[in-house]
N, C-alpha and C positions, 0 to 999 in steps of 0.2 A: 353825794348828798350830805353828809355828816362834814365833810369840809365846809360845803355853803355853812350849814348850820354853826358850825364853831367860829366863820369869819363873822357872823352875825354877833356873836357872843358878843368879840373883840372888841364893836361898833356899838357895845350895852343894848344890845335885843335883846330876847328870848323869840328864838325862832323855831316854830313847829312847822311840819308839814303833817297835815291829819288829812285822809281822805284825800290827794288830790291838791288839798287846797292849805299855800301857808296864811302860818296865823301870827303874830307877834305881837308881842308887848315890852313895855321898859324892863329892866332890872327889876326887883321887888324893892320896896321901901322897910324903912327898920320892925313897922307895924304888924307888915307880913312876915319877915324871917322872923317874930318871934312868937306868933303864932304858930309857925312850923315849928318850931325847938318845942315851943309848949308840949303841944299835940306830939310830936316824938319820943320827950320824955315819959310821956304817959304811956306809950305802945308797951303790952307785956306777952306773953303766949298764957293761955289757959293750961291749966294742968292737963296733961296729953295732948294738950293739940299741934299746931306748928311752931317752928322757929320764928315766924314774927319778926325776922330781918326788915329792916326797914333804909332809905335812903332817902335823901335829900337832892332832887335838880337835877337827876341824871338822865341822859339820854334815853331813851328805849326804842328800839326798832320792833315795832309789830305785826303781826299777820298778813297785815294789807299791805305790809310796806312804809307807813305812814310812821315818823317820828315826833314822839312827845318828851315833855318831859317835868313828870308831876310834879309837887312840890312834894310829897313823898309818896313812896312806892313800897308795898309791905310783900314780901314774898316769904314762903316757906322755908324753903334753903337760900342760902348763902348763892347769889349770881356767880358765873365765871368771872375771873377779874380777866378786865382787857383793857386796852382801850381804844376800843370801838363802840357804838351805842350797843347797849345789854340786848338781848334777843329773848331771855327768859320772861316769860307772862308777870305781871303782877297780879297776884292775889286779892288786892286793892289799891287801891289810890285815892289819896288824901289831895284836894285843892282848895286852897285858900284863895278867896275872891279877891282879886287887886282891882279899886278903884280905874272905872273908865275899861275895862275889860270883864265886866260882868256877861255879857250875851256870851263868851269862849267859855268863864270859868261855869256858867250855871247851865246854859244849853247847848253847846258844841259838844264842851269835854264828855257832860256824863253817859250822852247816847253814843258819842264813839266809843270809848270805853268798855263799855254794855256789848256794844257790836262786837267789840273783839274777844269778848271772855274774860275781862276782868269780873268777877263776881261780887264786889264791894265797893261803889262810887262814893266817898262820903267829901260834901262840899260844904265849906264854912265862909259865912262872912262876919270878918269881924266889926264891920261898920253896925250890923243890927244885930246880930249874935246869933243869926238865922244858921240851921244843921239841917242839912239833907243829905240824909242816908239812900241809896239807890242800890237797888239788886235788880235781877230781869223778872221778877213774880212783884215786885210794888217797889213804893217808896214811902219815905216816913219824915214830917218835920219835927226839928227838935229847937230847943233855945237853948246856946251854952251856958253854962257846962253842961254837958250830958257825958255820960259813959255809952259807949258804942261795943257788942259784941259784934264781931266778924265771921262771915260763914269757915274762915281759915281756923278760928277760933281764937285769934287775936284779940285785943281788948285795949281798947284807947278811949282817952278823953277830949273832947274837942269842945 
């Protein structure tokens, strides 16, 4: 499966298999990767709380089987390096909405997510500056900038 997905790359997809079912979109535009950088350099750990590793665009193979791969990904500790798609949960995941794939980045991504045990959905669009934080007890809108605490105890700005 992770071969499909990397031939996909080659050909400028971005190709997901979530649930069953794949999903693709173009490369991201300069708009979006700097949004991501933004929102990265902001990522910090709370005093005691986790390591607040964070990535950019990487594979992860999850629970169900099903391959994504966030625009960042915040975990605890530091993932195994491989290179095969990561198998360690994230903590949370950060996606920035790419024009023309709003229905994946607002309502696919954050209920799969949710479903697998990530604890922290937070999804940004930068066309309205709309923030939505998602946990499995609620969810919360914001207008960027906002500061975001995370249940990991991480701390970013989006």
């Amino acid at each position: 499966m992770l071969k499909t997905l990397l031939e996909a790359d080659a050909l400028g997809l971005k190709l997901e298999w979530v649930g069953g079912l794949p999903l693709w979109e173009a490369h991201p535009t300069y708009r979006h990767q700097k949004a991501v950088d933004r929102i990265r350099a902001s990522i910090r750990p709370k005093e005691g709380g986790c390591g607040c590793v964070h990535v950019a665009d990487v594979y992860i193979r999850f629970p169900d089987g099903s391959y994504t791969r966030p625009d960042i990904s915040i975990f605890c500790q530091e993932p195994e390096e491989t290179d095969e798609a990561l198998s360690l949960l994230p903590e949370a995941v950060v996606e920035v909405v790419s024009r023309g794939y709003e229905a994946k980045d607002l309502e696919i991504g954050p209920r799969f997510y949710l479903s697998q045990g990530v604890k922290d959905v937070v999804v940004f669009d930068p066309y309205t500056l709309l923030v939505l934080h998602l946990r499995q007890d609620g969810a919360w809108r914001h207008v960027s900038p906002v500061e975001l605490t995370l249940r990991s105890g991480c701390r970013l700005v989006v």
